[in-house]
PyMOL commands that place a pseudoatom at each C-alpha (Angstrom):
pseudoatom trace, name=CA, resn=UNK, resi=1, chain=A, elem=C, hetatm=0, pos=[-4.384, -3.728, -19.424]
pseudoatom trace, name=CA, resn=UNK, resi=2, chain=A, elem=C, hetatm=0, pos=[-3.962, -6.835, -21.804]
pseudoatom trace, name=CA, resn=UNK, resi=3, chain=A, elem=C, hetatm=0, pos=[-2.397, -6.582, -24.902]
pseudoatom trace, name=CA, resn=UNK, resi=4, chain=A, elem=C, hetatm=0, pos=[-3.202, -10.655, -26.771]
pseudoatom trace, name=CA, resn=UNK, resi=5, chain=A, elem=C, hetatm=0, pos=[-1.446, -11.286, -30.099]
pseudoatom trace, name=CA, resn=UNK, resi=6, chain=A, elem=C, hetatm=0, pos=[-2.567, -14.491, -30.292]
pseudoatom trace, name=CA, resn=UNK, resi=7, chain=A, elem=C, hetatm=0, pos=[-0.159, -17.140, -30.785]
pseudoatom trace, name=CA, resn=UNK, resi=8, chain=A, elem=C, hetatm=0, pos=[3.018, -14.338, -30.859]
pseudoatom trace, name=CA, resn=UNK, resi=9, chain=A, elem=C, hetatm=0, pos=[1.979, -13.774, -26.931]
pseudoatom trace, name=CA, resn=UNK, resi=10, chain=A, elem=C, hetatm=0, pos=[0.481, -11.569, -24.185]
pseudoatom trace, name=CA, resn=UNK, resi=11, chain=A, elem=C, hetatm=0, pos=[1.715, -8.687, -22.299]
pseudoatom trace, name=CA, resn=UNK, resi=12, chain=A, elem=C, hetatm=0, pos=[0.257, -7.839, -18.714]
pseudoatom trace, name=CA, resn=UNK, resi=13, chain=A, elem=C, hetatm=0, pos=[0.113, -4.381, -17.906]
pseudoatom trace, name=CA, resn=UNK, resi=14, chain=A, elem=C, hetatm=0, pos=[-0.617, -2.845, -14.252]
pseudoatom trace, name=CA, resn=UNK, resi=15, chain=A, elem=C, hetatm=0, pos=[-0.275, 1.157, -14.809]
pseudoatom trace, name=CA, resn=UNK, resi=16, chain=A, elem=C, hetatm=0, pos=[-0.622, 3.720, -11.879]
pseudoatom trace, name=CA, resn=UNK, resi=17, chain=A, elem=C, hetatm=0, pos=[0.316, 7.472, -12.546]
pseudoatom trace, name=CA, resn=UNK, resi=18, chain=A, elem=C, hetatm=0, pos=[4.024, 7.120, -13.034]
pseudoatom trace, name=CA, resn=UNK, resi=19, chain=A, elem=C, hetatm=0, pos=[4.759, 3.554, -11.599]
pseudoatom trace, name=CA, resn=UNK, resi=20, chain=A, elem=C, hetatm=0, pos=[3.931, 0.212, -13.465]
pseudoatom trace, name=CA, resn=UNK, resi=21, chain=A, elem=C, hetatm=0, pos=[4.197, -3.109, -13.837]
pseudoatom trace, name=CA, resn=UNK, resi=22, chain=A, elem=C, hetatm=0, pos=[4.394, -5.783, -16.889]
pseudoatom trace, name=CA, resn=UNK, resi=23, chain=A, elem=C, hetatm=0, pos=[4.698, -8.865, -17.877]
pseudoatom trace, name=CA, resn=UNK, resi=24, chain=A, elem=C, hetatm=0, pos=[4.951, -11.037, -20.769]
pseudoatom trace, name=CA, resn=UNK, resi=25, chain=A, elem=C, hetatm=0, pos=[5.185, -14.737, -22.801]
pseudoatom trace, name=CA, resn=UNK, resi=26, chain=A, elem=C, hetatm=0, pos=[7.716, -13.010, -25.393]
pseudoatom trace, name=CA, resn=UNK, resi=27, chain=A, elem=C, hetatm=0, pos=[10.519, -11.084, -25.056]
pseudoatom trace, name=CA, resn=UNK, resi=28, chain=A, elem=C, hetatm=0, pos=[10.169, -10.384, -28.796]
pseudoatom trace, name=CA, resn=UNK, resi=29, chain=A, elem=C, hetatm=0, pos=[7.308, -8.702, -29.091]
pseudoatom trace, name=CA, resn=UNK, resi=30, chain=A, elem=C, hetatm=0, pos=[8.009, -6.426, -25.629]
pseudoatom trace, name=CA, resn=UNK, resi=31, chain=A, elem=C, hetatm=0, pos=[10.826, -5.179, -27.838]
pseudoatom trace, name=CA, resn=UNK, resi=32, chain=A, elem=C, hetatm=0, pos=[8.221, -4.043, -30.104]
pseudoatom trace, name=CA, resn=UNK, resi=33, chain=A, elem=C, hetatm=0, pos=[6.125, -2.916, -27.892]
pseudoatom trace, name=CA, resn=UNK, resi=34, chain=A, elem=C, hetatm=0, pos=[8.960, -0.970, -26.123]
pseudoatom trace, name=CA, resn=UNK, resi=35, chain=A, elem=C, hetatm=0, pos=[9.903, 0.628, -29.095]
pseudoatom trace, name=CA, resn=UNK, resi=36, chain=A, elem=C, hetatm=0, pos=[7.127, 2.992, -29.210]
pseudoatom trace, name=CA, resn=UNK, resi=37, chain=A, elem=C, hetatm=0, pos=[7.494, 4.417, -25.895]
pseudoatom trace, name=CA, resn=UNK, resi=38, chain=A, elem=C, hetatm=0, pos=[10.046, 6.673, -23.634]
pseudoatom trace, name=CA, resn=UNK, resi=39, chain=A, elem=C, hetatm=0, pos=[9.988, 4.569, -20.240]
pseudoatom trace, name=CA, resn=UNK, resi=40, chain=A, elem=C, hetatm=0, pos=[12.380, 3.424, -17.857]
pseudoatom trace, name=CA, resn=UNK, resi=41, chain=A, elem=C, hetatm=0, pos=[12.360, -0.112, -17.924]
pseudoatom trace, name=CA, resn=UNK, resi=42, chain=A, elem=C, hetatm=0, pos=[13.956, -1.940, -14.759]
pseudoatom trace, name=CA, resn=UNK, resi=43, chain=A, elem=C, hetatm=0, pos=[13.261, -5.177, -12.695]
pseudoatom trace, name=CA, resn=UNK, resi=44, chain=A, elem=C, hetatm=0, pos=[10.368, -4.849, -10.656]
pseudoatom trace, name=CA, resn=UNK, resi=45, chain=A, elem=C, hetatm=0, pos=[11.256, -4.090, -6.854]
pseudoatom trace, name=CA, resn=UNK, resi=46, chain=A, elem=C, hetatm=0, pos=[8.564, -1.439, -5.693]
pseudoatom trace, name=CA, resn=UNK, resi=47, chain=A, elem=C, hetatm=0, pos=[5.487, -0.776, -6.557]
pseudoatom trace, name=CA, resn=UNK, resi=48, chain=A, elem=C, hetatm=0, pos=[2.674, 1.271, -5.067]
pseudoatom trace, name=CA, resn=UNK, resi=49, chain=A, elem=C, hetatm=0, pos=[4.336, 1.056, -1.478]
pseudoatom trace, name=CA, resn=UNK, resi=50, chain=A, elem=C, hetatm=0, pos=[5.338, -2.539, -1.412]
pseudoatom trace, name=CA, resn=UNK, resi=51, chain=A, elem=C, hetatm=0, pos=[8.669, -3.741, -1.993]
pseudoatom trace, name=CA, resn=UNK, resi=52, chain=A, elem=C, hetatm=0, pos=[8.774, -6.759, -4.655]
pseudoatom trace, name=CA, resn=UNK, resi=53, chain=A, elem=C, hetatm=0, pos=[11.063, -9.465, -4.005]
pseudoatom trace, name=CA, resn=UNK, resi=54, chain=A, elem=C, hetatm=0, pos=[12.090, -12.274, -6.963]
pseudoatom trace, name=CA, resn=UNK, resi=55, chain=A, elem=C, hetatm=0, pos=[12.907, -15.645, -5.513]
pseudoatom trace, name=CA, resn=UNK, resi=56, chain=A, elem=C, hetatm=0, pos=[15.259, -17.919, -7.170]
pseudoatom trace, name=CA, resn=UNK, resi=57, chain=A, elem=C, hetatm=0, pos=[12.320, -20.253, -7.478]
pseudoatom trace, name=CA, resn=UNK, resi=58, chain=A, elem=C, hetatm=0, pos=[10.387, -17.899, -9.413]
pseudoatom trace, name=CA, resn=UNK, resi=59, chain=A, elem=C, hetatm=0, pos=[8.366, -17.825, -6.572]
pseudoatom trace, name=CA, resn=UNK, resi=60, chain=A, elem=C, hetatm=0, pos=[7.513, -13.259, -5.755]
pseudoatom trace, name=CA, resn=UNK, resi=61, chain=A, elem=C, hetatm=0, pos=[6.473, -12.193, -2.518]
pseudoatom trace, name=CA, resn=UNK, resi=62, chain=A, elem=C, hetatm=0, pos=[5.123, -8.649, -1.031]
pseudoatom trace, name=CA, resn=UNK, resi=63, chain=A, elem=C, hetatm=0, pos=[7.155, -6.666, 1.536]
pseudoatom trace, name=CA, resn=UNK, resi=64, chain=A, elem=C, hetatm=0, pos=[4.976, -3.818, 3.162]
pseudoatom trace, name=CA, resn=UNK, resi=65, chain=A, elem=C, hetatm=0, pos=[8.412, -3.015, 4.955]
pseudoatom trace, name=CA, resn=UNK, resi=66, chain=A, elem=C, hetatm=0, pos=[9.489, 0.174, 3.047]
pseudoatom trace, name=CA, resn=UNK, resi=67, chain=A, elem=C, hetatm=0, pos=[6.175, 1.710, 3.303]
pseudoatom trace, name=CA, resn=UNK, resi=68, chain=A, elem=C, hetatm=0, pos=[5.550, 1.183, 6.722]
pseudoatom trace, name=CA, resn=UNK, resi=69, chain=A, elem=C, hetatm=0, pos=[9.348, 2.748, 7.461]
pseudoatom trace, name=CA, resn=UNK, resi=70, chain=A, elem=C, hetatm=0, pos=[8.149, 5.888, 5.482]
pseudoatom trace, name=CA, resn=UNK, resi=71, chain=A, elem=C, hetatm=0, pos=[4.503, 5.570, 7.445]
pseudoatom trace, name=CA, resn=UNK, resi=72, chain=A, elem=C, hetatm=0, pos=[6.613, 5.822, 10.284]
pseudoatom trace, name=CA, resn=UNK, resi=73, chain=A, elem=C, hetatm=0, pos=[8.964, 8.412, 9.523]
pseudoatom trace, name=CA, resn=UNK, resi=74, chain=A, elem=C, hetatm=0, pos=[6.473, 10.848, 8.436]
pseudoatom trace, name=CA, resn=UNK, resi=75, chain=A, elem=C, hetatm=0, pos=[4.159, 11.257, 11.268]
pseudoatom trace, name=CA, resn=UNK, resi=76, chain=A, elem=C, hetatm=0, pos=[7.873, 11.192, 12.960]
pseudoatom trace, name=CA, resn=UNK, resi=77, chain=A, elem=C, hetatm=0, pos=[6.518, 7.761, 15.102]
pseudoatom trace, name=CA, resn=UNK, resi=78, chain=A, elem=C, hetatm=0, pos=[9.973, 5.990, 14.913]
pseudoatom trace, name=CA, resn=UNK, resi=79, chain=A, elem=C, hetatm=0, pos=[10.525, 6.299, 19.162]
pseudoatom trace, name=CA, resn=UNK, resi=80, chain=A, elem=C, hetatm=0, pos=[7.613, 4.673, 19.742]
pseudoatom trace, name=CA, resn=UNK, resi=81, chain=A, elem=C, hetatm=0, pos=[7.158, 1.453, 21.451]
pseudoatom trace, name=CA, resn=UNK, resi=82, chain=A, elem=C, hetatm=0, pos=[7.047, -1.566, 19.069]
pseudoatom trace, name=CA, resn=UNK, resi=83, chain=A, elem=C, hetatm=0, pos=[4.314, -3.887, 19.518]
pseudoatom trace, name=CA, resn=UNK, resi=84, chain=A, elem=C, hetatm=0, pos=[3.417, -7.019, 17.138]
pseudoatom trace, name=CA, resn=UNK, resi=85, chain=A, elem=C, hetatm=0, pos=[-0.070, -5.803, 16.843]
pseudoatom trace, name=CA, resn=UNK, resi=86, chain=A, elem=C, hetatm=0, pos=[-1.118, -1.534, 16.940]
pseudoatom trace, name=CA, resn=UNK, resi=87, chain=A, elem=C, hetatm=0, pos=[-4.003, -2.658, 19.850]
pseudoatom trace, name=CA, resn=UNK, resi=88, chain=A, elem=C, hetatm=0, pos=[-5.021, -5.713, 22.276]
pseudoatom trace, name=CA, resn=UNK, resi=89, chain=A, elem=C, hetatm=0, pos=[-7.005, -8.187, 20.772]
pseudoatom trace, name=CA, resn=UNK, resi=90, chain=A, elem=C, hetatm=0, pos=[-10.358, -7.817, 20.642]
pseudoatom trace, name=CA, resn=UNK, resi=91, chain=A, elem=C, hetatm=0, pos=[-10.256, -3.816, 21.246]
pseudoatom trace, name=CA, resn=UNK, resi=92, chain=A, elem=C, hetatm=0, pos=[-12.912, -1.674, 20.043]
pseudoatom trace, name=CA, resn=UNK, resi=93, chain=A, elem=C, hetatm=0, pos=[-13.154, 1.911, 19.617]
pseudoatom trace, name=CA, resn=UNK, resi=94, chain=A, elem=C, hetatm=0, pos=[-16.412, 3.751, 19.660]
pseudoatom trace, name=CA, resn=UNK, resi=95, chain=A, elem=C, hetatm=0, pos=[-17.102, 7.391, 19.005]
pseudoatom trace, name=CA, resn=UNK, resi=96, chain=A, elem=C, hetatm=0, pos=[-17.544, 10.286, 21.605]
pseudoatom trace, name=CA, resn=UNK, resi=97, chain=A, elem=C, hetatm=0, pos=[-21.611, 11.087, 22.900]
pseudoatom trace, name=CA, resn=UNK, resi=98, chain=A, elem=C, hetatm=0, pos=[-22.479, 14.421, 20.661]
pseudoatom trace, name=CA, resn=UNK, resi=99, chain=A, elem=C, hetatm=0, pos=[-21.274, 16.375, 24.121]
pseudoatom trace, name=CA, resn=UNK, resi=100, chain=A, elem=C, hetatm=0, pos=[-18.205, 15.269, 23.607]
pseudoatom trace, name=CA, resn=UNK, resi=101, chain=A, elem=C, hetatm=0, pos=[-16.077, 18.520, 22.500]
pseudoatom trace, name=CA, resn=UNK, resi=102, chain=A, elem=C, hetatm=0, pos=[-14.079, 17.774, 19.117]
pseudoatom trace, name=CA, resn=UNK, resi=103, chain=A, elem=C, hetatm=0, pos=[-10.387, 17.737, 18.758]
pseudoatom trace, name=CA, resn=UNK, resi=104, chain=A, elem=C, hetatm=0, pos=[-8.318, 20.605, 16.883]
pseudoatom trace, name=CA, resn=UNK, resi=105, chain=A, elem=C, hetatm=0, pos=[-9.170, 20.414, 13.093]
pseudoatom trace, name=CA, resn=UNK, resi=106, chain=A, elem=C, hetatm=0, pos=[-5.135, 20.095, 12.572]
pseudoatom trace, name=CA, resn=UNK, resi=107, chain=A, elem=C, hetatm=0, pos=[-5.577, 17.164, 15.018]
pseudoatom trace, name=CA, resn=UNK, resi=108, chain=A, elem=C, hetatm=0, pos=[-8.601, 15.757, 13.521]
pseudoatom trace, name=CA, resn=UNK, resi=109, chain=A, elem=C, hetatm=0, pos=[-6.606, 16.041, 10.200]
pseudoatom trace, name=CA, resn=UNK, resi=110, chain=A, elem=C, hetatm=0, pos=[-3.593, 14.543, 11.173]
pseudoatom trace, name=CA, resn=UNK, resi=111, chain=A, elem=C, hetatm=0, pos=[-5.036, 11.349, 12.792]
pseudoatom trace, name=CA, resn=UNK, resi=112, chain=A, elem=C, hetatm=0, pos=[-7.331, 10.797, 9.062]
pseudoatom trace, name=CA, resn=UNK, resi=113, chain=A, elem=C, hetatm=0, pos=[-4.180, 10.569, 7.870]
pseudoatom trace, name=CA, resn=UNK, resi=114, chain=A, elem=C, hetatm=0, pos=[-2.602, 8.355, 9.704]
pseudoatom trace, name=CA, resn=UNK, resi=115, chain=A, elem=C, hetatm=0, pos=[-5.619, 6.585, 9.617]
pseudoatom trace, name=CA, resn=UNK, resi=116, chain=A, elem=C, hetatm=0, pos=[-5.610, 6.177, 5.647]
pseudoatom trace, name=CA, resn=UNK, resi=117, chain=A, elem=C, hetatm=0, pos=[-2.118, 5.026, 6.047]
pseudoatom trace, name=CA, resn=UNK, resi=118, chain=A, elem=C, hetatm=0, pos=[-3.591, 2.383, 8.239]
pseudoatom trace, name=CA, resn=UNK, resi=119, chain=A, elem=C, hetatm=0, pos=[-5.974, 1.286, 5.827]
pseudoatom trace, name=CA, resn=UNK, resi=120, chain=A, elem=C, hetatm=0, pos=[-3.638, 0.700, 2.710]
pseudoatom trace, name=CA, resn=UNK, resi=121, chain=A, elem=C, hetatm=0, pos=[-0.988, -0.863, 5.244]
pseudoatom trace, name=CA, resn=UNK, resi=122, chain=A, elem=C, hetatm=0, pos=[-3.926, -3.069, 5.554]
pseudoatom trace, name=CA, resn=UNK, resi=123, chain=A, elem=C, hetatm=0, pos=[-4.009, -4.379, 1.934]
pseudoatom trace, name=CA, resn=UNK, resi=124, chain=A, elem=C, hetatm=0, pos=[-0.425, -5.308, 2.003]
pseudoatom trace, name=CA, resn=UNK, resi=125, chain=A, elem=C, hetatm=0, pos=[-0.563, -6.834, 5.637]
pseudoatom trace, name=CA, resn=UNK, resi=126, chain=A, elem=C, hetatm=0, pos=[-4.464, -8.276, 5.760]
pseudoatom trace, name=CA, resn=UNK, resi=127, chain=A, elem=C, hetatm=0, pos=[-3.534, -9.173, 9.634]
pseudoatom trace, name=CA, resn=UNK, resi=128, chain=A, elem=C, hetatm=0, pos=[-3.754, -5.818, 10.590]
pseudoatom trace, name=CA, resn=UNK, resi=129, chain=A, elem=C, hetatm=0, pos=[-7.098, -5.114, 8.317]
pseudoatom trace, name=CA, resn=UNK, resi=130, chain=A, elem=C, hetatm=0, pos=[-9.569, -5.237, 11.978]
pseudoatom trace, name=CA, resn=UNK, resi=131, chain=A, elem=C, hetatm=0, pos=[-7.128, -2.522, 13.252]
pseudoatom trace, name=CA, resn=UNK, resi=132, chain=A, elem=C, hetatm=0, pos=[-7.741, -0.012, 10.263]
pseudoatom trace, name=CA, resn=UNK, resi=133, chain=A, elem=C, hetatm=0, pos=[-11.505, -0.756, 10.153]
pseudoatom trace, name=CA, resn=UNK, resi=134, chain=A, elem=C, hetatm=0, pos=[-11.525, 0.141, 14.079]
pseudoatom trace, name=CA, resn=UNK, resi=135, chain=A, elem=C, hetatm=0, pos=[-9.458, 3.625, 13.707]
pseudoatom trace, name=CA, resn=UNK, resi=136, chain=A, elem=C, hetatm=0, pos=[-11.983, 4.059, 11.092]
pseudoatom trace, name=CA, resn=UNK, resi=137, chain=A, elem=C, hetatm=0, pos=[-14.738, 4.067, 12.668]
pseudoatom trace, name=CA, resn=UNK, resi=138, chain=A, elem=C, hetatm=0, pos=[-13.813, 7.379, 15.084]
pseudoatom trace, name=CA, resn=UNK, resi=139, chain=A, elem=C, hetatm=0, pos=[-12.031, 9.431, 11.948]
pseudoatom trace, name=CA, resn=UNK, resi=140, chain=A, elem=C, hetatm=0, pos=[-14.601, 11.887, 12.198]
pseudoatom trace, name=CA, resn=UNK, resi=141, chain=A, elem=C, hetatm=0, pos=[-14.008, 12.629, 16.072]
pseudoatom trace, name=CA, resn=UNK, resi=142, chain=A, elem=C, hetatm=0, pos=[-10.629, 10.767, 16.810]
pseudoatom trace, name=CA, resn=UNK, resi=143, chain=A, elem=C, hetatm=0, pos=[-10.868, 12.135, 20.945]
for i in range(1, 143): cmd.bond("trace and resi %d" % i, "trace and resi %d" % (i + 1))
show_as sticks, trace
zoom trace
C-alpha cells in the first residue's frame, strides 16, 4: 500500500496478517499517520521468515538464517549432515510407475511440508530454487 501526499511525502506500506513493514520521506507525517492506530512500531529486523539487517551504509540485506534454523528444528533435522547444497548437481527426481505402492499418508504429509518449506526457503535463497522445484515434482508420491 501507498499512501502519496504530494509534496508533504509518501509512506510505503508492506502488510501481512500481523507483521509489516513501512517506510517513508517524512517523519512528520508518519506521526500523523501513527496517531490513528494501536501498533507496535520497532526497527525492522524480521519479516515473513527473513531476518533484516541495516548496514551503516544504508545499504539492507536478507538473512534466510532464522528461518532455515526453525525449518530445521521443526522437522527435528538439526543432526543431520550439512552439505552446501540439499542434492548433487544436476540430480533429478522422477515419480514412482503407478505400481509403485504409496507411502503412509502421515509420511506423504510430512514430506509436503517440508517440501513447502523448501519452496519459500527458495525465495529468500534463489540458489537453492532447482532443489525445491525437484522435491516438487514427487509431492504427490514422495517414495
Amino acid at each position: 500500500m501507498m499512501l502519496d501526499r504530494g509534496s508533504e511525502g509518501r509512506i510505503l506500506m508492506n502488510v501481512y496478517s500481523y507483521d509489516g513493514l513501512s517506510s517513508t520521506t517524512n517523519g512528520t507525517l508518519w506521526d500523523r499517520f501513527m496517531a490513528d492506530f494501536t501498533v507496535q512500531e520497532k526497527s525492522p529486523d524480521y519479516f515473513l521468515g527473513a531476518g533484516i539487517i541495516l548496514h551503516d551504509s544504508g545499504g539492507i540485506s536478507i538473512d534466510p538464517s532464522k528461518y532455515l534454523r526453525k525449518v530445521v528444528w521443526s522437522y527435528d533435522m538439526s543432526r543431520s549432515i550439512h552439505t552446501k547444497l540439499p542434492m548433487p548437481p544436476g540430480s533429478k527426481l522422477y515419480m514412482p510407475h503407478a505400481d509403485d505402492p504409496e507411502g503412509h499418508k502421515e509420511q506423504v504429509k510430512l514430506y509436503q511440508q517440508m517440501a513447502k518449506s523448501e519452496m519459500y526457503v527458495s525465495l529468500l535463497r534463489p540458489d537453492l530454487m532447482y532443489y525445491a522445484s525437484q522435491l516438487g515434482k514427487v509431492r504427490s508420491k514422495p517414495s
